[in-house]
N, CA, C and O of each residue as an XYZ file, in Angstrom:
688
protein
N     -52.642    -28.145    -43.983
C     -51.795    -28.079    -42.811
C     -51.963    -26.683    -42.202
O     -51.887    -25.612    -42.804
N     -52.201    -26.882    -40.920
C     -52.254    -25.438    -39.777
C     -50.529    -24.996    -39.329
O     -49.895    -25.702    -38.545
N     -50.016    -23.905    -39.879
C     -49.403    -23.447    -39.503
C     -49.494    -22.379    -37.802
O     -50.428    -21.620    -37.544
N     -48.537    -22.569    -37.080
C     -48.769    -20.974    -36.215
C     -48.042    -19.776    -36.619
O     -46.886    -19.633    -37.018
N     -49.006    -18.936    -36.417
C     -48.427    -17.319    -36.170
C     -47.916    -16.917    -35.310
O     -46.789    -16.451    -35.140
N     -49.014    -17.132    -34.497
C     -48.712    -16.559    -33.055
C     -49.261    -17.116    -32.090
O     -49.573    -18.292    -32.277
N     -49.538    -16.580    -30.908
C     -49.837    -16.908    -29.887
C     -50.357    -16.294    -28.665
O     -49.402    -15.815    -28.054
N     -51.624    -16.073    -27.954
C     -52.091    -14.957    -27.447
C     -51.581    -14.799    -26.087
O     -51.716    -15.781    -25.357
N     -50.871    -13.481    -25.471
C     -50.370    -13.337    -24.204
C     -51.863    -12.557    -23.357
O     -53.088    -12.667    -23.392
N     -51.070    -11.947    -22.808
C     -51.932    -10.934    -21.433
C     -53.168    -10.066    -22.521
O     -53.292     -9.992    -23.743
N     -53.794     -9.609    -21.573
C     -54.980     -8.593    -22.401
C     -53.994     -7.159    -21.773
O     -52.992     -7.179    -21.057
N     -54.498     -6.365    -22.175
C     -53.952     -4.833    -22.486
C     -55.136     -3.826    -22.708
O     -55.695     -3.390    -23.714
N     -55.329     -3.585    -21.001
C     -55.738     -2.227    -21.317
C     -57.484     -3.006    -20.786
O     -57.606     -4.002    -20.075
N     -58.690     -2.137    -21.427
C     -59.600     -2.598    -20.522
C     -60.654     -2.757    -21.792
O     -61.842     -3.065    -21.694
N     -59.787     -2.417    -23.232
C     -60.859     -2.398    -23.999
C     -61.145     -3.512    -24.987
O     -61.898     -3.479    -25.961
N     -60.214     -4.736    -24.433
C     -60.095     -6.318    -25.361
C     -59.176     -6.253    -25.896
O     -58.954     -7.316    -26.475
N     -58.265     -5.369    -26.084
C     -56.643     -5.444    -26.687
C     -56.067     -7.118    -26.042
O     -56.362     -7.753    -25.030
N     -55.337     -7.328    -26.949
C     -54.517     -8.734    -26.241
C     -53.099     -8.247    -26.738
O     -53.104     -7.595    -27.783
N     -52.045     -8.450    -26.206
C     -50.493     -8.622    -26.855
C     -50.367    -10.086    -27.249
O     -50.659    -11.046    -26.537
N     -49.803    -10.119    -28.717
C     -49.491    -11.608    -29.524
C     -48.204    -11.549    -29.462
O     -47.629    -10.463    -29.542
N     -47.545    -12.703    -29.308
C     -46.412    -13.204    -29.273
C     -46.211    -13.692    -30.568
O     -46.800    -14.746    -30.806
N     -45.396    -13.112    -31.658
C     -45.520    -13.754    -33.189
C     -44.564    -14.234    -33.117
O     -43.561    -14.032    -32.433
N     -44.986    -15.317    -34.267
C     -44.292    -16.800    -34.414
C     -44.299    -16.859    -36.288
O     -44.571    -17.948    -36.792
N     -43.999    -15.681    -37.205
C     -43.978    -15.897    -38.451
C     -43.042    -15.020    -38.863
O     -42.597    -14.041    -38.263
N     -42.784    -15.428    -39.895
C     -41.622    -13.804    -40.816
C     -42.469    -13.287    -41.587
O     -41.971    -12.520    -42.411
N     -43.616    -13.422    -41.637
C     -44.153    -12.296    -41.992
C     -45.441    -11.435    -41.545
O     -46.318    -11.513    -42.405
N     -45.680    -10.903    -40.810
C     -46.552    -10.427    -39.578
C     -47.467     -9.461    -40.282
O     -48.642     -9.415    -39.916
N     -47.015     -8.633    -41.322
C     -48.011     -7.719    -41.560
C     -48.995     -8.283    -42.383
O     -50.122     -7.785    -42.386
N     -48.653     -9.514    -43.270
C     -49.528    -10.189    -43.975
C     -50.506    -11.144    -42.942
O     -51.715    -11.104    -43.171
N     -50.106    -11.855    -42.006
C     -50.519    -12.454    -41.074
C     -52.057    -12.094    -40.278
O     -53.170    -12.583    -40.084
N     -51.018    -10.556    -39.908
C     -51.737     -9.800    -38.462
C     -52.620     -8.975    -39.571
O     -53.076     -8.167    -38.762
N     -53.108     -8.639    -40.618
C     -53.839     -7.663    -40.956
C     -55.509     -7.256    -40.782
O     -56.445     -8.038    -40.947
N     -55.572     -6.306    -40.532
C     -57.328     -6.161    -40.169
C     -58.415     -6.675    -41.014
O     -58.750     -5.994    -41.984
N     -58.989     -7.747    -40.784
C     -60.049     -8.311    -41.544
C     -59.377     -9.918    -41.545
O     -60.172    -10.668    -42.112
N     -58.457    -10.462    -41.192
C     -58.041    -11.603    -41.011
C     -58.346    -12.079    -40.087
O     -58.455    -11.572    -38.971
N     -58.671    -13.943    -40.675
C     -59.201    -14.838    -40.050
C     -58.326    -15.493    -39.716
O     -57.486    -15.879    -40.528
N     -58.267    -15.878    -38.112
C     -56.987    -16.516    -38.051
C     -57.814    -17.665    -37.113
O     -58.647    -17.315    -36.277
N     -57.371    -19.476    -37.440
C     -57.853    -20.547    -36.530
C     -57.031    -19.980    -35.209
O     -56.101    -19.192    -35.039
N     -57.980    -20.906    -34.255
C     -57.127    -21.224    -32.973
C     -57.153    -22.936    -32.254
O     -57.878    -23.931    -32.263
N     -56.134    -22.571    -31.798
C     -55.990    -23.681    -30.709
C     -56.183    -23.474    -29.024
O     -55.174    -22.972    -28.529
N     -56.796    -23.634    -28.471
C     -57.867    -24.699    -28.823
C     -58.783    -24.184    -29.741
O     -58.977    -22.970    -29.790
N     -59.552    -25.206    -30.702
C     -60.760    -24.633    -31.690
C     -61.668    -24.365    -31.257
O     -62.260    -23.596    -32.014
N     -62.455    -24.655    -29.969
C     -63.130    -23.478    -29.210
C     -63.175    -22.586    -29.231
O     -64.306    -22.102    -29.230
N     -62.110    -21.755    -29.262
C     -61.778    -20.404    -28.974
C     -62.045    -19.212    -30.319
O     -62.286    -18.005    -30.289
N     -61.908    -19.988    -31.224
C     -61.952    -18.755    -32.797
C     -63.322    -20.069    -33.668
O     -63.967    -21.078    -33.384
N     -63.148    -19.365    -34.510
C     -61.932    -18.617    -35.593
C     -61.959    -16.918    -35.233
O     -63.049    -16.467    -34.882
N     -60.818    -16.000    -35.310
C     -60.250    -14.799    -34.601
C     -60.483    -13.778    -35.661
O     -59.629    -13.718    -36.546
N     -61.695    -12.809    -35.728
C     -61.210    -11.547    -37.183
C     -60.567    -10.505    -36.183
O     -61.066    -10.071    -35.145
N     -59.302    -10.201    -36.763
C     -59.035     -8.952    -36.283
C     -59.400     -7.742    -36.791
O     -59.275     -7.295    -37.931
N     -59.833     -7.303    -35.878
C     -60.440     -5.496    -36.027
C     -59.049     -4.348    -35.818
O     -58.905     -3.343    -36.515
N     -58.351     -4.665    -34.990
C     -57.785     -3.456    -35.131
C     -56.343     -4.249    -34.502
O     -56.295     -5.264    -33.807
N     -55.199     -3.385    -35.021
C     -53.964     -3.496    -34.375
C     -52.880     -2.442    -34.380
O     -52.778     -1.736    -35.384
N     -52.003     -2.252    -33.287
C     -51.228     -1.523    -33.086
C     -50.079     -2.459    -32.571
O     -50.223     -3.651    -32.299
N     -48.461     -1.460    -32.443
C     -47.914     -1.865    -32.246
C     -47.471     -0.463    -30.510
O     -47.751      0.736    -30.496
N     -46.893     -1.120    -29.571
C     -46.806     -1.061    -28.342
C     -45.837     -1.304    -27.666
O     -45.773     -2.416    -27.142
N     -44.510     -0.102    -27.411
C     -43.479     -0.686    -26.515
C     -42.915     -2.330    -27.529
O     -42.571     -3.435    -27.110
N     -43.040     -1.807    -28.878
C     -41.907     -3.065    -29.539
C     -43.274     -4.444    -29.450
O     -43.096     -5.512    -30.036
N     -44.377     -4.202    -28.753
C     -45.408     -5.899    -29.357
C     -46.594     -5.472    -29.762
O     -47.354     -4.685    -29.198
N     -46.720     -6.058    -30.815
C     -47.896     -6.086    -31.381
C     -49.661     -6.313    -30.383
O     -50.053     -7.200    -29.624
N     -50.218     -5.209    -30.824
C     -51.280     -5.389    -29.659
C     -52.438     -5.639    -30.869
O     -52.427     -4.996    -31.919
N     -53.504     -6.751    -30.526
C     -54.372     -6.732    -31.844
C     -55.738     -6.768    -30.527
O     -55.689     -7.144    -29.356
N     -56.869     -6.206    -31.343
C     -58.279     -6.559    -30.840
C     -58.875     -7.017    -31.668
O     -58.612     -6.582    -32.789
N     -59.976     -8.119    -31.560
C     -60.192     -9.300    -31.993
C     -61.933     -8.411    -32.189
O     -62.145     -7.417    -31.495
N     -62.912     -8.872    -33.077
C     -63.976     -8.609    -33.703
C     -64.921     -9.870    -32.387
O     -64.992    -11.092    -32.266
N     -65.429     -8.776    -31.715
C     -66.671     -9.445    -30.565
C     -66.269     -9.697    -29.109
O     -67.077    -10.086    -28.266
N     -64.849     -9.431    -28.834
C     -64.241     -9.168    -27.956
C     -64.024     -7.223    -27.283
O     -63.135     -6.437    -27.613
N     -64.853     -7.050    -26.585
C     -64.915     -5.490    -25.968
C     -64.555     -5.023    -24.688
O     -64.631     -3.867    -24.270
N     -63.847     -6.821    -23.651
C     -63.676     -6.139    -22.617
C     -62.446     -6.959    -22.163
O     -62.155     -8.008    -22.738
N     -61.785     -6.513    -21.213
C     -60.413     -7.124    -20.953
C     -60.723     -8.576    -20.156
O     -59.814     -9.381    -19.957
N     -61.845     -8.774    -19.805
C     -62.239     -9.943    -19.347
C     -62.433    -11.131    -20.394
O     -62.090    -12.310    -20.305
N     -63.039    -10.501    -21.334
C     -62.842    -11.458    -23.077
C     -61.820    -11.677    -23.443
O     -61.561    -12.853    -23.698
N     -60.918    -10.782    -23.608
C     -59.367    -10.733    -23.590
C     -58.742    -11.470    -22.815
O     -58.066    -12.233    -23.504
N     -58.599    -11.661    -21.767
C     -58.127    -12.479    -20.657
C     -58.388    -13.993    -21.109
O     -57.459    -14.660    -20.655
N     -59.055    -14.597    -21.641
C     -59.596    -15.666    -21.607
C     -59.112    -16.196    -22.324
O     -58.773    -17.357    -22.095
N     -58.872    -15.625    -23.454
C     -58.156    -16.014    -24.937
C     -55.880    -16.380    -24.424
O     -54.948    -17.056    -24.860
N     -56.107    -15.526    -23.475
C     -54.526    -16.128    -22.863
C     -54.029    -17.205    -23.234
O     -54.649    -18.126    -22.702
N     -53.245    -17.554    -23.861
C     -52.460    -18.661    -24.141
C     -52.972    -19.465    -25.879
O     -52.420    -20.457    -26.356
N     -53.961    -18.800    -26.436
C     -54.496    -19.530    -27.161
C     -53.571    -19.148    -28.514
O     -53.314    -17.963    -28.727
N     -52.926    -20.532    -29.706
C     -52.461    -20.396    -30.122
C     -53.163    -19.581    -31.463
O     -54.389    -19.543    -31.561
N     -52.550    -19.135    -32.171
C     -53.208    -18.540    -33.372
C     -52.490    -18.987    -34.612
O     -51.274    -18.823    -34.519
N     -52.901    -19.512    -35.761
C     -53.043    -20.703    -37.199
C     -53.715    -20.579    -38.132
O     -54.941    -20.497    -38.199
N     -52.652    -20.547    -39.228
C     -53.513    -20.072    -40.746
C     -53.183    -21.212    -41.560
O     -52.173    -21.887    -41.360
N     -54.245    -21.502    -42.726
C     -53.993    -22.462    -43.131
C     -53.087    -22.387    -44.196
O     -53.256    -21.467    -44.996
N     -51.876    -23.405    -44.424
C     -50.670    -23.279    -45.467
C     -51.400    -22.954    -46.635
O     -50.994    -21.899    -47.123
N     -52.214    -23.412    -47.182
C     -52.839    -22.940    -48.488
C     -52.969    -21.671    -48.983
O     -52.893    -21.163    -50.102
N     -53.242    -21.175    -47.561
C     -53.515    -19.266    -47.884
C     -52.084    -18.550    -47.815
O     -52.043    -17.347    -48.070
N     -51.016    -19.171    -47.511
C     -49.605    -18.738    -47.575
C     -48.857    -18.473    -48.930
O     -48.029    -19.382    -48.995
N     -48.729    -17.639    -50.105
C     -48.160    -17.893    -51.150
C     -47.137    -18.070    -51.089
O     -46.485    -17.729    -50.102
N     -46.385    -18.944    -52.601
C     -45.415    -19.467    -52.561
C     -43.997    -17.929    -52.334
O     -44.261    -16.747    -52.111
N     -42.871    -18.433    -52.465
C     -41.794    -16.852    -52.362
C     -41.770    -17.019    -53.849
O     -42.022    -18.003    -54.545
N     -41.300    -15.462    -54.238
C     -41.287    -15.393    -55.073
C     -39.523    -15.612    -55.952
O     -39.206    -15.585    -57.141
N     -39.087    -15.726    -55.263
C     -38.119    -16.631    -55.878
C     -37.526    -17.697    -55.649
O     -37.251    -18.046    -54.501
N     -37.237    -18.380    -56.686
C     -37.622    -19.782    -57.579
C     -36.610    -20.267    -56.156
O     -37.197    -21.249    -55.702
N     -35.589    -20.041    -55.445
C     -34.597    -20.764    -55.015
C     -35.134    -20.891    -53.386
O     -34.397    -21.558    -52.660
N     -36.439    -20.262    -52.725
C     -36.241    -20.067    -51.544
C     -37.757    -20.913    -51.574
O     -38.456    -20.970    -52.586
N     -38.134    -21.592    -50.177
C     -39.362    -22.458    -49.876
C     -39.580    -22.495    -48.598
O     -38.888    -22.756    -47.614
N     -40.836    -22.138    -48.807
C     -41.539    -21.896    -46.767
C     -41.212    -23.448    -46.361
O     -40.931    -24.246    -47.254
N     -41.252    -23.824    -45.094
C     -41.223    -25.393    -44.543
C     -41.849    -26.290    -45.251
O     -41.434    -27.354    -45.710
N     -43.536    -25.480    -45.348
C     -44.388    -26.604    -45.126
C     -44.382    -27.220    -46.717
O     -45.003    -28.153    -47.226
N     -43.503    -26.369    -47.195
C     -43.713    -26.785    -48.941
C     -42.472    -27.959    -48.950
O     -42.468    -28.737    -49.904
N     -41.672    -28.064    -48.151
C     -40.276    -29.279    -48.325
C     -41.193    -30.411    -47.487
O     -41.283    -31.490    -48.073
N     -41.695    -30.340    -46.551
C     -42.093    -31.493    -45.415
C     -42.886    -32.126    -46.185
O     -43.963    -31.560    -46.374
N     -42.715    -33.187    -46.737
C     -43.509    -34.236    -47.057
C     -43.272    -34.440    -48.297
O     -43.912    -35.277    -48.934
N     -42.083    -33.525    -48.958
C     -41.616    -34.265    -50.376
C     -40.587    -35.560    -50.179
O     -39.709    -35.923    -49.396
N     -41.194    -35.982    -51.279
C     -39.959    -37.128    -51.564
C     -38.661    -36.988    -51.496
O     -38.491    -35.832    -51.883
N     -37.425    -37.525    -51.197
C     -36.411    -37.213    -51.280
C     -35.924    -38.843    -52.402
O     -36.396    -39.954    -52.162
N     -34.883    -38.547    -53.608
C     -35.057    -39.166    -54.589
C     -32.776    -38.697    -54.430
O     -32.372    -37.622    -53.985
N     -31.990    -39.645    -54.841
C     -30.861    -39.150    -55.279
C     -31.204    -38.995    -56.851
O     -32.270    -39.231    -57.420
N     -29.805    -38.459    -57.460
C     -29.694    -38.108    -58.855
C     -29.894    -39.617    -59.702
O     -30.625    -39.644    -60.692
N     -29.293    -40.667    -59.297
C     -29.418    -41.962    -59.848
C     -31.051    -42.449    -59.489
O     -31.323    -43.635    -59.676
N     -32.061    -41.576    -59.004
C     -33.575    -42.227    -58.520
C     -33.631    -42.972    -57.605
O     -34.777    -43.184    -57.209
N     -32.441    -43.728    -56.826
C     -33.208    -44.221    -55.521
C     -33.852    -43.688    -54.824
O     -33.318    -42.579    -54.844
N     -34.970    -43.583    -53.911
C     -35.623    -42.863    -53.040
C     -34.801    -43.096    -52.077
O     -34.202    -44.160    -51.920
N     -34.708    -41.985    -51.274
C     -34.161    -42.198    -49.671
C     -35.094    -42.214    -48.712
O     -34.883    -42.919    -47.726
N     -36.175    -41.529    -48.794
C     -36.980    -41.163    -47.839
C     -37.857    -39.812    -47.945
O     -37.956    -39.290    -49.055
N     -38.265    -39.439    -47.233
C     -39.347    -38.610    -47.199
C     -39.030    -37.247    -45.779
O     -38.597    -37.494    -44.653
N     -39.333    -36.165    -46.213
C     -38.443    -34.922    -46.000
C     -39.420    -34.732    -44.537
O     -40.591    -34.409    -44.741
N     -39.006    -34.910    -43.171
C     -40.114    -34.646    -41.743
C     -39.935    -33.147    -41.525
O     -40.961    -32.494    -41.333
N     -38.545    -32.412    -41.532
C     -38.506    -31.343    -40.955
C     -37.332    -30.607    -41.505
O     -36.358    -31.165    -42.011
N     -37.499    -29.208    -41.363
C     -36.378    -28.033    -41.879
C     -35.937    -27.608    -40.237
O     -36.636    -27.343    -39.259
N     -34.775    -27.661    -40.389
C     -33.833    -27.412    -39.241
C     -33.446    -25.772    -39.376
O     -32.938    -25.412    -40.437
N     -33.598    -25.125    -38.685
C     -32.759    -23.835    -39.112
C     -31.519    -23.191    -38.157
O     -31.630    -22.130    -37.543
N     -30.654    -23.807    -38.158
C     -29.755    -23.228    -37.173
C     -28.483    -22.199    -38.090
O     -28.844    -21.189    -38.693
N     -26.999    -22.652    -38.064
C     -26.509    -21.791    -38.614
C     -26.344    -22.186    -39.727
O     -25.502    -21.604    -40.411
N     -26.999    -23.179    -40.226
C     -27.193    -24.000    -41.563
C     -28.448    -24.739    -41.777
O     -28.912    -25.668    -41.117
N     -29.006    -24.033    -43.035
C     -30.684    -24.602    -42.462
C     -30.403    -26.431    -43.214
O     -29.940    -26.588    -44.344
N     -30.659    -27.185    -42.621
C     -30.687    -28.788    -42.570
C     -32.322    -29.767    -42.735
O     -33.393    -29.730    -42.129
N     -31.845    -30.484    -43.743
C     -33.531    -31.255    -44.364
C     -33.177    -32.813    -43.126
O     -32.218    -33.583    -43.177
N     -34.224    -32.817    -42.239
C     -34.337    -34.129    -41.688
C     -34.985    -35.085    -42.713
O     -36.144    -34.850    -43.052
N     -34.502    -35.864    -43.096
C     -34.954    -37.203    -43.559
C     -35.124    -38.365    -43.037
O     -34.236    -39.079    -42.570
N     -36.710    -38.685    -43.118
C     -36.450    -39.976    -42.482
C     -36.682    -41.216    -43.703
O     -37.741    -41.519    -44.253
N     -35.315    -41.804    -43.912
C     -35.102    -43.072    -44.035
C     -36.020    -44.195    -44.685
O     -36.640    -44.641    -43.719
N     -36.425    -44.877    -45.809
C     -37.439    -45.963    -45.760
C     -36.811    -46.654    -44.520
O     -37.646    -46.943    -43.663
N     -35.375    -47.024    -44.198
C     -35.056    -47.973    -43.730
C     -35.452    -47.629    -41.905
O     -35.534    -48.253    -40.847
N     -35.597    -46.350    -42.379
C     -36.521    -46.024    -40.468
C     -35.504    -44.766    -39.982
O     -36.119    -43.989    -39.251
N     -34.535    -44.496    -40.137
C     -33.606    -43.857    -39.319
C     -33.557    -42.531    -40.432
O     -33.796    -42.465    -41.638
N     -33.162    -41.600    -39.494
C     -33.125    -39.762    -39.946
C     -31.728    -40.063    -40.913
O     -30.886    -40.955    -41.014
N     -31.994    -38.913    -41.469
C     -30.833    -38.638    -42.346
C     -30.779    -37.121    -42.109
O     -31.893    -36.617    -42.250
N     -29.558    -36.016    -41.705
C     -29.148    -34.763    -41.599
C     -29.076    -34.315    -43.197
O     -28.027    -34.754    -43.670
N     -29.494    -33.922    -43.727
C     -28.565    -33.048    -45.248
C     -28.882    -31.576    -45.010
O     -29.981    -31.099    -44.723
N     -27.496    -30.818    -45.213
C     -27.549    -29.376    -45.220
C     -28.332    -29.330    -46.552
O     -28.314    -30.429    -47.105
N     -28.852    -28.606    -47.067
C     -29.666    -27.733    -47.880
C     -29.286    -26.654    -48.466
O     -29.986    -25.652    -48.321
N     -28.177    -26.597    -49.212
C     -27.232    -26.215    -50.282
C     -27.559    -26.609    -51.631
O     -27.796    -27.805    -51.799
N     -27.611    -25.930    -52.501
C     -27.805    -26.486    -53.401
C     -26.558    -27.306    -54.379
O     -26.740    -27.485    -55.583
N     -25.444    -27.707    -53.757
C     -24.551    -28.678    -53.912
C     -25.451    -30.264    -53.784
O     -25.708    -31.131    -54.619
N     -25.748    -30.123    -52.341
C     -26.407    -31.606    -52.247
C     -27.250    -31.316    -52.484
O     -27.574    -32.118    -53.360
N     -28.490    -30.255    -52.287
C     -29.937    -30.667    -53.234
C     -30.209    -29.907    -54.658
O     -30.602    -28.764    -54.895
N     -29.980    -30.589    -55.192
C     -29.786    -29.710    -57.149
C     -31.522    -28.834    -57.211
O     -32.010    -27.720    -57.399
N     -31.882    -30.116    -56.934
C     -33.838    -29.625    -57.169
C     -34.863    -29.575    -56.618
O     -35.279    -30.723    -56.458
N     -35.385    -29.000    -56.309
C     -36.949    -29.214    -55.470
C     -37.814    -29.198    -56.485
O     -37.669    -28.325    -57.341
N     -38.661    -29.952    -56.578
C     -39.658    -29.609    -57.561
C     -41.140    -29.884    -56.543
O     -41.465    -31.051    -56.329
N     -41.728    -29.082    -56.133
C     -42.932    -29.154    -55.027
C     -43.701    -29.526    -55.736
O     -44.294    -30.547    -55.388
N     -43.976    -29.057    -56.723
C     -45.548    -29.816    -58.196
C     -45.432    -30.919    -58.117
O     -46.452    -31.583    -57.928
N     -44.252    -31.525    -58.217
C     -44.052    -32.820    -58.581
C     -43.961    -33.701    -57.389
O     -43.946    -34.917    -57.576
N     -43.869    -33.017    -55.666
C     -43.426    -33.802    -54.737
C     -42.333    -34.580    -54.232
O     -42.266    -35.533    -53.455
N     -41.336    -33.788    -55.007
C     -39.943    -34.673    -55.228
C     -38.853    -33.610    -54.630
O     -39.019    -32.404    -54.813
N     -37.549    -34.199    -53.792
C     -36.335    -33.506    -53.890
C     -35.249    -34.254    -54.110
O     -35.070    -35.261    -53.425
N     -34.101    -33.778    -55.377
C     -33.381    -34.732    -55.818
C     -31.791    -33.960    -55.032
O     -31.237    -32.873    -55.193
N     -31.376    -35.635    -53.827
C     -30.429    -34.830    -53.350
C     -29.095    -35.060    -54.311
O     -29.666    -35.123    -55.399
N     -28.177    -35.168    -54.504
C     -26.888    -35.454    -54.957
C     -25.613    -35.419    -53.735
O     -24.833    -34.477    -53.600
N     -25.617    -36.487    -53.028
C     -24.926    -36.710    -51.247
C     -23.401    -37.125    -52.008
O     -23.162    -37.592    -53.122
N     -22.571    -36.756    -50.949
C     -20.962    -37.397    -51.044
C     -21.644    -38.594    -50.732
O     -22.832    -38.855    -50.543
N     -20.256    -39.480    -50.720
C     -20.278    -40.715    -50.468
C     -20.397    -40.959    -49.111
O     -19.577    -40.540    -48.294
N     -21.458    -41.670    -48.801
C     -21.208    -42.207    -47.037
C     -22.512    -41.170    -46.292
O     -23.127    -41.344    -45.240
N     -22.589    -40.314    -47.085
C     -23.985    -39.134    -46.251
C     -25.222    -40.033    -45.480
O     -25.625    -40.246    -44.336
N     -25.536    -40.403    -46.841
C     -26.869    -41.442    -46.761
C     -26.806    -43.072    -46.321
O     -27.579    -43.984    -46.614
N     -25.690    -43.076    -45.575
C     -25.664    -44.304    -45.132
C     -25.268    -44.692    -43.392
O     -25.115    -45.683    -42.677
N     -25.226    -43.018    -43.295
C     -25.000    -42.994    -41.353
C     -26.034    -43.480    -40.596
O     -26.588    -42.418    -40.880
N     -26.590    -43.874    -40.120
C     -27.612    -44.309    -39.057
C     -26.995    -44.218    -37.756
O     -25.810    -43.886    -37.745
N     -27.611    -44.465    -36.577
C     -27.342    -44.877    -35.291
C     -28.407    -45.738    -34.710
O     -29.636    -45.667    -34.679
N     -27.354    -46.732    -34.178
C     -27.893    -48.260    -33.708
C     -28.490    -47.549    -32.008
O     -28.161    -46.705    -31.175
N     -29.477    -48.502    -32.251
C     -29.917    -47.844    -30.390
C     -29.668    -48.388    -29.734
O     -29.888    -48.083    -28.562
């Protein structure tokens, strides 16, 4: 799976500098000199960065074969994507990047399956979208009240729901 980082704005300056618009929490691992980063469109890369600075608060990177602001220019808008594989896990046991929940199983404590985990919500409560065998989303906050376990090796998350959680739908 292709994650994004970032995303390429305006060029800067006349010598292939671009300003990136980052899209990760962690940028210095991301953005570092000698990194290969995909793009979107795949035309456009794969991207080594040669050099970067930071500028009035944005990150300014120049890209390896790019020397003039006209090269720079071109690359405008192009997204920038590393592959989840090269992302290590956190290092503690209780915290998990997205792409490691999206696509586990979701299992209650008694083993029924509910469904299968589409998306991490992060608002003022980060929230596991589930979608449903029966077709329809399921909301669960992401507490470890309702989810006891993740086990990513195994592809599994075992929630433990009040009564009535896992049985809301909406009729269309």
């Amino acid at each position: 799976m292709r994650l994004v980082v970032g995303r390429i704005g305006r060029a800067h300056g006349i010598r292939g500098d671009v300003a990136v618009d980052v899209r990760t929490d962690d940028p210095d691992a991301r953005f570092a000199e000698g990194a290969v980063l995909h793009t979107d469109p795949v035309s456009a890369g794969p991207l080594t960065i040669a050099s970067l600075r930071r500028h009035s608060g944005r990150l300014l990177v120049r890209f390896k074969g790019l020397a003039d602001r006209n090269a720079a220019e071109a690359l405008r808008g192009t997204v920038l994507l590393v592959d989840s594989e090269d992302i290590a896990p956190l290092e503690d046991p209780d915290e998990f990047h997205d792409h490691e929940l999206i696509g586990l199983t979701a299992v209650t404590t008694d083993g029924t399956t509910v469904g299968t985990v589409d998306d991490v919500l992060h608002h003022a409560q980060d929230v596991l979208v589930i979608t449903a065998d029966a077709g329809h989303e399921v909301l669960v906050p992401f507490v470890a009240t309702l989810v006891p376990e993740v086990d990513v090796a195994a592809g599994r998350i075992t929630l433990d729901p009040p009564p009535g959680l896992l049985d809301l739908q909406t009729n269309d």
